[in-house]
N, C-alpha and C positions, 0 to 999 in steps of 0.2 A: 569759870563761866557761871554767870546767875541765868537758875533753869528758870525763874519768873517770868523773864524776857521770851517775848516769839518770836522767831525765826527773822522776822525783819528790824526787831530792834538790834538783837545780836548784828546783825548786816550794819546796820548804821553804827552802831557803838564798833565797831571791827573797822569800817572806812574810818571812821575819827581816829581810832588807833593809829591806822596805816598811816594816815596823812602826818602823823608825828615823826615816826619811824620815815616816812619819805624824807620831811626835814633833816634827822638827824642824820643818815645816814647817804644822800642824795640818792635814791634808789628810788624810780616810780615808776610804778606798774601798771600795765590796760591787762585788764581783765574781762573776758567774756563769757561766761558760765561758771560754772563753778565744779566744786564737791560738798555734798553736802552726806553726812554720816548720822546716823539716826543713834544710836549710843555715841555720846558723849565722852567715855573712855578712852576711847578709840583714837580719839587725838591725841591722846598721852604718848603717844613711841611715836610720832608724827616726825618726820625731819624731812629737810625739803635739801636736794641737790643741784649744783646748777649745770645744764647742758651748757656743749661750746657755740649755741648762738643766744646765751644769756636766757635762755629759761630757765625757770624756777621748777623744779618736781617734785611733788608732795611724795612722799615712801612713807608705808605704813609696815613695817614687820618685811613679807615678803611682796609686799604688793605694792605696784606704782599703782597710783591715782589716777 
């Protein structure tokens, strides 16, 4: 991630990503709020699981998001 970037460029460079990963993998997501992590690290052990009514769940370590 380039720390350069403010918090709302990362958003828009993050939606451009997604809209790729939408194409490529037909997967598209309504998002309303977020998570947002103030150390940057933090994402590194991020892995996301999916519930059986097709949500997405961020897990960090022990902790759901």
């Amino acid at each position: 991630m380039n720390e350069k970037l403010n918090q709302e460029q990362r958003l828009e460079a993050f939606a451009k990503e997604l809209a790729e990963l939408t194409r490529k993998y037909g997967v598209a997501l309504s998002v309303t709020g977020g998570v947002i992590i103030d150390q940057p690290e933090a994402f590194e052990g991020i892995e996301y699981f999916t519930g059986n009514d097709g949500d997405l769940l961020p897990h960090i370590g022990d902790n759901w998001l």
